[in-house]
FIFI-879718 format. One record per residue (C-alpha): residue number from 0; residue in one letter; x, y, z. Coordinates in steps of 0.5 Angstrom, whole numbers, plus 500, padded with zeros to 3 digits. Layout:
REM FIFI-879718
(zaro NUM 'a' (X Y Z))
...
//
This chain:
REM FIFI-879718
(zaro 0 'x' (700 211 557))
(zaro 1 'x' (695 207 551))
(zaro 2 'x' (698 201 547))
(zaro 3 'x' (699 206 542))
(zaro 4 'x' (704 211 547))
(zaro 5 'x' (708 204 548))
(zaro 6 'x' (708 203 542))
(zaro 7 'x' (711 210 540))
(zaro 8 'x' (716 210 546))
(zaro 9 'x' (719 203 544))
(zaro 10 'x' (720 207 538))
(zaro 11 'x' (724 212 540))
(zaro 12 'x' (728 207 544))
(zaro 13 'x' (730 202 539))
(zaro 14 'x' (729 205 532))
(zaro 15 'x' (735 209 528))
(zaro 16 'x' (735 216 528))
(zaro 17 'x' (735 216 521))
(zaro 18 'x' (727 213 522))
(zaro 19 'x' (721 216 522))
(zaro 20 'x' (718 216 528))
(zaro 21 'x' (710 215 529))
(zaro 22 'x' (709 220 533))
(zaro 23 'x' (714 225 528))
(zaro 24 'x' (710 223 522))
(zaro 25 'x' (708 230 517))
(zaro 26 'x' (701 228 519))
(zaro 27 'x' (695 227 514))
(zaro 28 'x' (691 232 509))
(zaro 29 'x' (685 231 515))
(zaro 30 'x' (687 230 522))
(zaro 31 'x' (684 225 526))
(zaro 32 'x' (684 222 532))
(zaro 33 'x' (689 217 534))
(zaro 34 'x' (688 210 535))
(zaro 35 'x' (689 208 542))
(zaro 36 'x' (692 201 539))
(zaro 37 'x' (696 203 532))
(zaro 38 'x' (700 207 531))
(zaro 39 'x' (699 212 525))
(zaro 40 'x' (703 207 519))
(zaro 41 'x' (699 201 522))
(zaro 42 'x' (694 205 522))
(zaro 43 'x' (696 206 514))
(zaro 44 'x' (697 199 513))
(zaro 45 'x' (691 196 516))
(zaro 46 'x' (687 202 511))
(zaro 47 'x' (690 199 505))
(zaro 48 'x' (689 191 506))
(zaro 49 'x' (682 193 508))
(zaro 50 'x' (681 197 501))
(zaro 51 'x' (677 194 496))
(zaro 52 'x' (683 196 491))
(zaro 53 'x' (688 191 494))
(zaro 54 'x' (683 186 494))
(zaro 55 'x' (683 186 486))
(zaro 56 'x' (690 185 485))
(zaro 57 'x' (689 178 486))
(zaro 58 'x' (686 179 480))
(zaro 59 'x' (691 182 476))
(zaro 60 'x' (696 180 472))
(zaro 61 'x' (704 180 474))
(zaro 62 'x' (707 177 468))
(zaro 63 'x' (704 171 465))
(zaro 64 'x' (697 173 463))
(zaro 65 'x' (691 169 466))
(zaro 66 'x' (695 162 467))
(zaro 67 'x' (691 157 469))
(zaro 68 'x' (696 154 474))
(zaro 69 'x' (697 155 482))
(zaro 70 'x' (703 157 484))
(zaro 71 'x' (704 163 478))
(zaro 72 'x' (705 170 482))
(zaro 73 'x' (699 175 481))
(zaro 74 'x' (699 182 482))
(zaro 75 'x' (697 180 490))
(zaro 76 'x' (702 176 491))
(zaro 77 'x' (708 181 489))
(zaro 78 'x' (705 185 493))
(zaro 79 'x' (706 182 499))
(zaro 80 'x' (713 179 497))
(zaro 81 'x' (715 186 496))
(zaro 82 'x' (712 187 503))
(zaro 83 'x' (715 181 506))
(zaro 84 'x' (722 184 503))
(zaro 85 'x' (722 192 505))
(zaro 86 'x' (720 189 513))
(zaro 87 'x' (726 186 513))
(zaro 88 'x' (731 191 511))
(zaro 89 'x' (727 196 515))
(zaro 90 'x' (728 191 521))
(zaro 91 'x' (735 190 520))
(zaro 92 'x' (737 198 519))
(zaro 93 'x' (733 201 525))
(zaro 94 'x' (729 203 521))
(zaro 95 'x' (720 204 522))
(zaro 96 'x' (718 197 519))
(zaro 97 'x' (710 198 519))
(zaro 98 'x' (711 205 514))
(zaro 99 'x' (716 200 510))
(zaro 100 'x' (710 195 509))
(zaro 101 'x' (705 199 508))
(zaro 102 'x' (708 204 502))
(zaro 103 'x' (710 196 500))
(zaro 104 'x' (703 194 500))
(zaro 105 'x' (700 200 496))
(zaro 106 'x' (705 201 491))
(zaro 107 'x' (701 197 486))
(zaro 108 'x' (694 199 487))
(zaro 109 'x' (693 203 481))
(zaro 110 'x' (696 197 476))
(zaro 111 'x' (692 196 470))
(zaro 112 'x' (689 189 468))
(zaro 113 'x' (693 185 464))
(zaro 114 'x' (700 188 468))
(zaro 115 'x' (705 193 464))
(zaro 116 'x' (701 191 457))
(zaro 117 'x' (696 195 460))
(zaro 118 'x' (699 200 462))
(zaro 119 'x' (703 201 456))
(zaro 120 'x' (696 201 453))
(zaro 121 'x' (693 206 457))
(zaro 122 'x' (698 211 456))
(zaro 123 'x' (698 210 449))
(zaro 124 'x' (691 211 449))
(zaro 125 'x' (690 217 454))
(zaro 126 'x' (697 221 453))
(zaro 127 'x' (699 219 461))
(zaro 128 'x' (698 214 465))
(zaro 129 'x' (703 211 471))
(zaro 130 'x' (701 206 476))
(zaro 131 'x' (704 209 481))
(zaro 132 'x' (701 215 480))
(zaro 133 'x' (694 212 480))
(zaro 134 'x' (696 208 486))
(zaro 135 'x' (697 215 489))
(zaro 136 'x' (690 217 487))
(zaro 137 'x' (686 212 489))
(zaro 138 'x' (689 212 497))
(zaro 139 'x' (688 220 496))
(zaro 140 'x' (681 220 491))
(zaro 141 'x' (678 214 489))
(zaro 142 'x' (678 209 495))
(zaro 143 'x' (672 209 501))
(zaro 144 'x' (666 212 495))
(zaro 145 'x' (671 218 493))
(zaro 146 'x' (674 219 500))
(zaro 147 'x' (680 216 500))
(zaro 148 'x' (684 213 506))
(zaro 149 'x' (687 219 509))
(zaro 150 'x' (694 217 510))
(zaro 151 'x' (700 219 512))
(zaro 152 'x' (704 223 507))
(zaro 153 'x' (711 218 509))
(zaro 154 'x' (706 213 507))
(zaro 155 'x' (703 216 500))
(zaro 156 'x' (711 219 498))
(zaro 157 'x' (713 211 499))
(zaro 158 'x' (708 210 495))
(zaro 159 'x' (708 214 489))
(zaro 160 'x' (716 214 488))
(zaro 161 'x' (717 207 489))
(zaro 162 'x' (718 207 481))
(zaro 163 'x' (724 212 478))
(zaro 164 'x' (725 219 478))
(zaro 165 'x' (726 223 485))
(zaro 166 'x' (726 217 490))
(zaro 167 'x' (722 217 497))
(zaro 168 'x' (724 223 501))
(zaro 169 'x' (724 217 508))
(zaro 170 'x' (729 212 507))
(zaro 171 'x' (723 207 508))
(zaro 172 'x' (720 209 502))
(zaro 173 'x' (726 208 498))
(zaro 174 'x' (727 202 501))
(zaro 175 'x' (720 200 497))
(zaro 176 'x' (724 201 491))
(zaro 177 'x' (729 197 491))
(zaro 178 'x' (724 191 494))
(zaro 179 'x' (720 191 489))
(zaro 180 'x' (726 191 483))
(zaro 181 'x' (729 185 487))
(zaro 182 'x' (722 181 488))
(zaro 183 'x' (719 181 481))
(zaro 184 'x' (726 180 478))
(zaro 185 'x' (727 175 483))
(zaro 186 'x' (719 171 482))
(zaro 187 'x' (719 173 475))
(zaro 188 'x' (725 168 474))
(zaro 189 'x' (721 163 478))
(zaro 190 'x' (715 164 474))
(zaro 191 'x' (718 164 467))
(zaro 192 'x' (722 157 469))
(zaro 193 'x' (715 154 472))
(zaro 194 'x' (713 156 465))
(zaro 195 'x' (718 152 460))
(zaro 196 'x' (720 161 458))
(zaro 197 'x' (727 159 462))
(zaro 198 'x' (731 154 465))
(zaro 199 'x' (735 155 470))
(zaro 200 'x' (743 155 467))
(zaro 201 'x' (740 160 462))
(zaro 202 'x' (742 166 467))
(zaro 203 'x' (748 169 466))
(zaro 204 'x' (754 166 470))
(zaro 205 'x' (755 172 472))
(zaro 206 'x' (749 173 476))
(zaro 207 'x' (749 166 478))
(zaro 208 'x' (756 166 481))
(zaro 209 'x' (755 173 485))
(zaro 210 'x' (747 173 487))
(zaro 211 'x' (746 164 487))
(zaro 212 'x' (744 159 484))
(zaro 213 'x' (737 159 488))
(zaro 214 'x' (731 164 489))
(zaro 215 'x' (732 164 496))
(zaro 216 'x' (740 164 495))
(zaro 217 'x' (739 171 490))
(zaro 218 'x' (733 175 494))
(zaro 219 'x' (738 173 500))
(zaro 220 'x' (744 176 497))
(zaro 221 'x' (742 182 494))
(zaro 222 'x' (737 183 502))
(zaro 223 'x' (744 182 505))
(zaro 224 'x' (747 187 501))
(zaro 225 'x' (743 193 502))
(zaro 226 'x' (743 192 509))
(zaro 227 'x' (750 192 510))
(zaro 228 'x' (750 198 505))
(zaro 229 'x' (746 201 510))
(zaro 230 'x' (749 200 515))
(zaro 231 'x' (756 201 512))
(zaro 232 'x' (753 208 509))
(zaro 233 'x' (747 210 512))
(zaro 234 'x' (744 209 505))
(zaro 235 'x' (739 205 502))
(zaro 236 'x' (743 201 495))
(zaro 237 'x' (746 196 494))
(zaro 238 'x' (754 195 494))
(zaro 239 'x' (757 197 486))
(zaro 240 'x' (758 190 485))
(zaro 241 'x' (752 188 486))
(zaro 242 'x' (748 194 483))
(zaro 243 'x' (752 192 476))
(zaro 244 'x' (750 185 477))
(zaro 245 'x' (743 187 478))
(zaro 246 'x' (742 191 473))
(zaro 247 'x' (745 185 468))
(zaro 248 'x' (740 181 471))
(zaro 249 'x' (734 187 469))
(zaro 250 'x' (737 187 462))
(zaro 251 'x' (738 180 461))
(zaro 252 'x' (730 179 463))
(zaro 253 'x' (727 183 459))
(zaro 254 'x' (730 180 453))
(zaro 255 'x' (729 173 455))
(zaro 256 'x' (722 174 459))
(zaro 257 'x' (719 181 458))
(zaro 258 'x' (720 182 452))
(zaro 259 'x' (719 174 450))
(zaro 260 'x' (714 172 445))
(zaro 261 'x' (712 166 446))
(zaro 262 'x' (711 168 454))
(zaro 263 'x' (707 174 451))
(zaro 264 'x' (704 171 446))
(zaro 265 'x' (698 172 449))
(zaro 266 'x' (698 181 452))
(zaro 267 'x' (696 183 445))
(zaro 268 'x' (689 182 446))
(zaro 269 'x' (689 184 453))
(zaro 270 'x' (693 190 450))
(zaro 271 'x' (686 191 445))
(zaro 272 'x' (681 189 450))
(zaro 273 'x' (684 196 454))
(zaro 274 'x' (684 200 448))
(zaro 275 'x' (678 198 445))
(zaro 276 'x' (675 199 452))
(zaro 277 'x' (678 206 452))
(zaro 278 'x' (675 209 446))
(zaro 279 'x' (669 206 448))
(zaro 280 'x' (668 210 454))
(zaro 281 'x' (671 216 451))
(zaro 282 'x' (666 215 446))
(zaro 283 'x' (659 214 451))
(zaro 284 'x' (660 217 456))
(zaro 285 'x' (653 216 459))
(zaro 286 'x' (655 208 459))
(zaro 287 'x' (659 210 465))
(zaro 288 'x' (657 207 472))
(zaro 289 'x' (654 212 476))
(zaro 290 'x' (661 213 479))
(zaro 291 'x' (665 214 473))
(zaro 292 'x' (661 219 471))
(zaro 293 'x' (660 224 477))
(zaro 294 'x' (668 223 476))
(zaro 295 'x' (668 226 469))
(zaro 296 'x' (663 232 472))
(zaro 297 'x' (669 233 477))
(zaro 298 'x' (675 231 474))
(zaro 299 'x' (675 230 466))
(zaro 300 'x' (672 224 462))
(zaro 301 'x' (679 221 461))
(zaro 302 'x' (681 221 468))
(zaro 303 'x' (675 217 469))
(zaro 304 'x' (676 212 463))
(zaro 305 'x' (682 211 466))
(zaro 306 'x' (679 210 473))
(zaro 307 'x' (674 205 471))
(zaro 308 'x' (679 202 467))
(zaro 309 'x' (685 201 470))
(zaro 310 'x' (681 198 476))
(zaro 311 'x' (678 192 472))
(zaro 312 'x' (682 185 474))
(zaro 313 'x' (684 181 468))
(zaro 314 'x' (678 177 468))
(zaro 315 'x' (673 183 469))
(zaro 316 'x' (676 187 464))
(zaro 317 'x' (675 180 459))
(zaro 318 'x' (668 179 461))
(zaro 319 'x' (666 186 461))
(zaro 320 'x' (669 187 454))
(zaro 321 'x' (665 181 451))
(zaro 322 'x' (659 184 455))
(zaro 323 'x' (659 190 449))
(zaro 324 'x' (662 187 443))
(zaro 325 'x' (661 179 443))
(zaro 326 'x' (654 178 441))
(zaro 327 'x' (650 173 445))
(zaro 328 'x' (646 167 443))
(zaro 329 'x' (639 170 442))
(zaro 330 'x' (635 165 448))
(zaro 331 'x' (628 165 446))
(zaro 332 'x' (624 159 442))
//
């Protein structure tokens, strides 16, 4: 027996049977052989944080756009803190951890430059466009010189349904849903008070009589909830009271946070950055690199603008924008 058949049998042993075993796994588009060492989902996890499009989302807005000091969350760090959150609950329910994780770690993959401004942005300008829908293409089309990473289908699901509409068909995909929710709420509130956007005592009172006064105390209550719900109904959700309040909170930073002028001061520049970028390419095709436009040939020329685009970090998308349309210093004497 290999690392992996341990690995497989400790499964069987200890997971729920509500999980998804490794060896039960739907399989992927092109069979493979297995690993001796991973499991199918490690295997998954471990192709996502190697992909050149999880690398880039260090680079990429999470709220506030390009802010100068350390501690302020970008795309990555999000990600790894929703991450962070589905393995626990998965742990405590039994459930298979390393699927979990890695649908946590490429939910986010096809986000646009400057967070959902840019989104917003894209999508006006192309009719559609989701992040997790280009989340999905990207792990199935884009990454590996158009080869895709070939995961698993448990793995891809999580990934594309981690946002509304039909929830994940594993309850370790729909756990990644409301991980996501409780962590960006949750570091958005950190951020915007390191920000001067908030303070603290500005939260309703309702919020923080249930979920606390602290990040820790609200992440902690709303985890503690959705795995007492589990475990109670064998349901991924939070309890009614803490799902109100929840969505209390969610409403609450949209009109301090999200929507905050004086936090978004800032998004309409990257928001016609995008737009102009877009008509750009739309118009000169053959600027393109070479990649854009074999993907123009195959799937479109929108699709491919959108590709290119929604894969620029903030500072690139800025840097490339000047490179087209600020003029340079002529140079010579």
């Amino acid at each position: 027996m290999n690392v992996r058949q341990m690995l497989e049998e400790k499964e069987r042993q200890t997971l729920s049977e509500l999980a998804v075993l490794s060896c039960a796994s739907r399989g992927r588009d092109k069979p493979e052989e297995e690993s001796p060492n991973r499991t199918c989902f490690m295997r998954d996890r471990d192709r996502i944080i190697h992909s050149k499009s999880f690398r880039r989302l260090k680079h990429k807005t999470q709220v506030f756009l390009s802010p100068e000091g350390d501690h302020y969350r970008t795309r990555l760090t999000h990600t790894l803190e929703v991450a962070q959150i589905s393995r626990t609950i998965a742990r405590a329910l039994a459930l298979n951890e390393d699927l979990a994780e890695a649908a946590a770690l490429g939910h986010d993959l096809g986000h646009t430059p400057f967070g959902h401004a840019g989104e917003r942005a894209l999508n006006a300008m192309s009719g559609h466009f989701h992040h997790s829908e280009q989340s999905l293409r990207i792990v199935e089309h884009l990454e590996k010189d158009r080869q895709g990473l070939n995961l698993t289908q448990e793995v891809r699901n999580g990934i594309k349904c981690h946002t509304k509409g039909t929830p994940a068909f594993t309850l370790e995909g729909q756990i990644v849903r409301y991980a996501d929710r409780i962590a960006y709420m949750n570091h958005d509130i950190d951020d915007a008070i390191r920000a001067g956007v908030l303070k603290n005592e500005d939260l309703p009172k309702s919020v923080l009589e249930t979920l606390g006064t602290r990040h820790s105390q609200r992440i902690d209550t709303l985890v503690m909830g959705m795995i007492e719900q589990g475990r109670q109904t064998g349901t991924i959700g939070l309890p009614d009271e803490l799902q109100q309040i929840s969505d209390q909170l969610h409403e609450f930073m949209f009109e301090a946070v999200y929507l905050n002028p004086a936090a978004k001061s800032e998004e309409v520049k990257g928001v016609e950055i995008v737009k102009t970028l877009y008509g750009y390419y739309m118009k000169n095709p053959d600027r393109l690199p070479d990649d854009y436009r074999d993907i123009a040939e195959t799937d479109g020329l929108n699709t491919a603008v959108c590709d290119f685009i929604s894969g620029m970090t903030d500072r690139y998308a800025v840097t490339h924008f000047s490179e087209l349309f600020i003029p340079k210093s002529w140079s010579k004497y």
